[in-house]
Each structure stands twice: as structure tokens, then as C-alpha cells.
C-alpha positions in Angstrom: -7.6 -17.9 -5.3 -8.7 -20.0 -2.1 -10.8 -17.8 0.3 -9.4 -17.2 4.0 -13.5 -17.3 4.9 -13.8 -20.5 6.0 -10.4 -20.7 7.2 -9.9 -22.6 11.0 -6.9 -23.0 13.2 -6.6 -26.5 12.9 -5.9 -26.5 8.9 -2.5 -25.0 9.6 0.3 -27.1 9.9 2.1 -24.9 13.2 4.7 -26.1 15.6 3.8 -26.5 19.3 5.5 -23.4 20.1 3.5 -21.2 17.6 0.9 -22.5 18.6 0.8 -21.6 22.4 1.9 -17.7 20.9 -1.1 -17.8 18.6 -3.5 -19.3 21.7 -1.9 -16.4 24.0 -2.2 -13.7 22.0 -5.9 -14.4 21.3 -6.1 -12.8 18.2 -9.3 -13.8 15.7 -7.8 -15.7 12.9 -9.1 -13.3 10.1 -7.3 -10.1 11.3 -4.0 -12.8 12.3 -4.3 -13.4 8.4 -5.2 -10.0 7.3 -1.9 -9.1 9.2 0.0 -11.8 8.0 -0.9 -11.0 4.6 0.1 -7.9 4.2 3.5 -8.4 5.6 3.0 -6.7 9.2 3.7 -8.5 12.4 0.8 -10.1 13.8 1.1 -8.1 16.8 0.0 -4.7 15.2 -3.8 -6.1 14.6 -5.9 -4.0 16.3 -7.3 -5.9 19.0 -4.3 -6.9 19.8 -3.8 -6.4 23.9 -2.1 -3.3 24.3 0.1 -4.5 27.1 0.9 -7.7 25.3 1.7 -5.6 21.9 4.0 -3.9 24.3 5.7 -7.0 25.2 6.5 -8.2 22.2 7.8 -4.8 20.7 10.4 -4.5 23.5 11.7 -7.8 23.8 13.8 -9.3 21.3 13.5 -13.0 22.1 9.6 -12.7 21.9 10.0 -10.5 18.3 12.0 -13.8 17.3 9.0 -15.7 18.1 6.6 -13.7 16.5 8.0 -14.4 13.6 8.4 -17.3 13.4 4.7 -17.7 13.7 4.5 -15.2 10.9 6.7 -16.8 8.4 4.7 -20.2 9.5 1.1 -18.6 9.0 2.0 -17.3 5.4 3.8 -20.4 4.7 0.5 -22.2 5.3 -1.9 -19.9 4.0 0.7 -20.2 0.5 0.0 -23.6 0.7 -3.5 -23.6 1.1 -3.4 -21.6 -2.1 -4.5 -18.3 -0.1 -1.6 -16.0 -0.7 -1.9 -14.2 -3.8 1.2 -12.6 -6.2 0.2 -8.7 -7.2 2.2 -8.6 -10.2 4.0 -5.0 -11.0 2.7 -5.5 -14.8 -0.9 -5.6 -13.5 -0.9 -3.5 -9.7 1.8 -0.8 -10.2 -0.7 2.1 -11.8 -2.8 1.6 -9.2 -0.3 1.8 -6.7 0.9 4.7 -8.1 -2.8 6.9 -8.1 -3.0 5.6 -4.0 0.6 7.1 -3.8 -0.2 10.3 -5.5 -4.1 10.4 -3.4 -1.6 9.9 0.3 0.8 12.8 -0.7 -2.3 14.9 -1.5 -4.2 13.9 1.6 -0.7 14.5 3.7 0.2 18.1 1.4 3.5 16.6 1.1 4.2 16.1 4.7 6.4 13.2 4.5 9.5 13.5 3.1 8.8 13.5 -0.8 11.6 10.3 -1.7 9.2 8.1 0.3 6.4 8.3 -2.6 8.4 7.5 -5.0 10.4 4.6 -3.4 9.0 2.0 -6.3 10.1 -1.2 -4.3 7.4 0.1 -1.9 4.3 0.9 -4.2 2.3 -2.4 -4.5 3.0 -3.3 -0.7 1.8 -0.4 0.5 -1.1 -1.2 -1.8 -1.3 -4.8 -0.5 -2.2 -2.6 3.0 -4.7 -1.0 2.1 -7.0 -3.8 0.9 -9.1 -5.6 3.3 -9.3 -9.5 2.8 -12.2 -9.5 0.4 -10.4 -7.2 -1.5 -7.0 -8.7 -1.1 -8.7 -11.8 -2.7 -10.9 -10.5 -5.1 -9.4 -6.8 -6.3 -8.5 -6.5 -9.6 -7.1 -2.8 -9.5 -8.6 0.4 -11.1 -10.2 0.1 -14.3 -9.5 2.3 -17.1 -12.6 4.4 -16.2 -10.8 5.2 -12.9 -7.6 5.8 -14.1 -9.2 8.0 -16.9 -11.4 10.0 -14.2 -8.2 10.4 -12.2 -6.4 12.0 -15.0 -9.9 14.6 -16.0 -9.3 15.4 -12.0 -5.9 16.5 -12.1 -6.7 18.3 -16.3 -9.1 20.5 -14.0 -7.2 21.7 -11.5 -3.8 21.8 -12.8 -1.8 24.2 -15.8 -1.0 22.1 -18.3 2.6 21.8 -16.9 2.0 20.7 -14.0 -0.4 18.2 -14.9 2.4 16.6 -17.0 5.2 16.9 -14.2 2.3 14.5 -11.8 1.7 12.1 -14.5 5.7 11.9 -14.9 6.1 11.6 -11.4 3.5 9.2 -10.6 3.8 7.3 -13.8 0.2 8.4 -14.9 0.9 6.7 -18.3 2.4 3.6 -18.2 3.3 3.4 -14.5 6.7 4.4 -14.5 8.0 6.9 -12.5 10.7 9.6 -13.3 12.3 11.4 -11.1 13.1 15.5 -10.6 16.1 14.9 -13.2 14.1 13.1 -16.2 10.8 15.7 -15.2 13.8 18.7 -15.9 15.4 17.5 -18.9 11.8 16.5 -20.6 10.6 20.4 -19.8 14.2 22.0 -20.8 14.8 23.1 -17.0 18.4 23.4 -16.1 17.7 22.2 -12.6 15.4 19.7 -10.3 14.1 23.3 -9.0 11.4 24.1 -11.6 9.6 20.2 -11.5 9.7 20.4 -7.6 8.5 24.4 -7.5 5.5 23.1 -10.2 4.9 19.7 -7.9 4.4 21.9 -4.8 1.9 23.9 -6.4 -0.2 21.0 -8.1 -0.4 19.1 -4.7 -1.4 22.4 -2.6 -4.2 22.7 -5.6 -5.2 19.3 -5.6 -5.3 19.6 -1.5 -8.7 21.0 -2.3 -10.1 18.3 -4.2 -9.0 15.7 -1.9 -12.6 14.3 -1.0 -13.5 13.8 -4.9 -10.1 12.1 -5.8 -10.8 10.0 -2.4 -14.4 9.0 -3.8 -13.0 8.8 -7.4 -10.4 6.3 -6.1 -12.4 4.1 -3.5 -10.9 0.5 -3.6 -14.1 -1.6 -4.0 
């Protein structure tokens, strides 16, 4: 795909009023497309001015605004061939391993539903990639995916290694939920995957810095 390296201000197509918002806000077009990109509003970059960040989250009108610019940007950078499609077929295993790496970091602290939520998987990817890698990433590799799977052999019983990989789709990138973990192990209830999920993320808690270093997005 076309590289946002070289990309200037003037190659986008924007209408007068997006383009006083863009000159206001000041914002270096890199982390404006970084942004844009991954399907945040422009306003949460990080240098964006506090105060104006402030401005723009409490008034409605200006929210309008800001994305409109959005939608404009991405509609530019897709046509300057700089948007890229992360297909499910190729992205969704690797989504799933930096889902599974989060609820280990976090020990579970979010509610549990919002690791599995599959619509959100390769988006919350797409976030974590910086524009290099948005551009040129290609998602784990087997080796990764393999070393991955010797992490959790190690620390895990054998049952609860299989109720992770069923959860997080460890296989073929599917995920299945408390039900399909139960009727696979002949549980009568949801209880005994969740009781076995506790205890593999509390153990693999303790391994979090080699599964971070194992799983570093290059």
C-alpha cells in the first residue's frame, strides 16, 4: 500500500471548513492520520491541546465538525491508496493472542464479555499498530503463534490450556464461548470453564513480561 510518509496537507481534497478545523487544531499530519486510521477522533491525538480536546468533547456542534473532517481525511487517504483492509481470514488469530495478552496484563479486570466481543478484535488490533506497522504488518507468524501456545503448555493443566485456546480461538481463530467450552469438557454448567479461566489467567499473570516480549508487534 501507498505510504502516509511523504504525505502533505495540500494532497487532500478538504472543504474550506475542514480545513480552518484541521489549521486550528494544529495537529502534525502523521498523528491526524495515525488517528484517523485507526478509527478514533482526531481529537484524542496526543498533542492535541488539552483545552481545545475539551472543547470539542463537550460541544456537540464542534463533535459534528470533527467528523466531518474525519470521514473527509480517511476518504482521502482511501483514495490516495493509504487505507488498508485487515481481513478477518488473515488478522483475526492475531487479534485474538493481543486479546488474550490485555486480559492477562489487566487479571481480568474488565468485564470478561468485552474480550470476546469478535466485531471488536481486529480494530482494537488496528490500535495498537503504529503507522509503519499499520502499513507494513503482516501479523504473527507461525513461530509466534507456536511460541504463544509452548507459553501457555508451561504454565497451564492441560485443561486449562484447552479452555484458553477455545476461548481465544488458539486454533483456527474462532472463539467459543462458556456454553461450547462446557459441553466440549462434559460440564453441566458455564461454572467449571469460567472457575478453570480464572485460574489460567491468575497463572499466566506471572509470565506477563515473556508473553509481552513473545508477542511484540514489529
Amino acid at each position: 500500500m501507498n505510504s502516509a510518509e511523504n504525505l502533505t496537507i495540500g494532497m487532500l481534497n478538504l472543504s474550506e471548513e475542514s480545513k480552518k478545523l484541521y489549521d486550528r487544531l494544529q495537529l502534525p499530519l502523521d498523528e491526524v492520520v495515525l488517528q484517523v486510521r485507526r478509527g478514533s477522533m482526531i481529537y484524542c491525538a496526543k498533542s492535541c491541546n488539552h483545552s481545545l480536546r475539551h472543547e470539542f468533547t463537550s460541544n456537540p456542534n464542534k463533535r459534528v465538525a470533527m467528523r466531518q473532517l474525519s470521514s473527509e481525511i480517511y476518504s482521502e487517504l482511501e483514495r490516495l491508496g493509504m487505507i488498508r483492509v485487515f481481513s478477518p481470514e488473515q488478522f483475526q488469530l492475531s487479534a485474538n493472542v493481543l486479546a488474550l495478552r490485555q486480559m492477562v496484563a489487566e487479571k481480568s479486570s474488565r468485564g470478561r464479555s468485552w474480550y470476546y466481543d469478535s466485531g471488536e478484535y481486529i480494530p482494537r488490533l488496528i490500535r495498537k499498530l503504529d503507522a509503519k506497522q499499520y502499513e507494513e504488518w503482516q501479523g504473527y507468524d507461525d513461530n509466534t503463534i507456536e511460541a504463544v501456545r509452548e507459553l501457555l503448555k508451561k504454565n497451564l493443566s492441560e485443561t486449562e490450556y484447552g479452555v484458553i485456546c477455545m476461548r481465544f480461538g488458539l486454533v483456527d481463530g474462532v472463539c467459543r464461548n462458556w456454553e461450547e467450552n462446557a459441553e466440549k469438557f462434559g460440564w453441566k454448567s458455564k461454572g467449571g470453564p469460567a472457575y478453570h479461566e480464572r485460574n489460567a489467567i491468575c497463572k499466566l499473570h506471572r509470565s506477563i513480561d515473556e508473553l509481552r516480549v513473545i508477542t511484540k508487534i514489529s
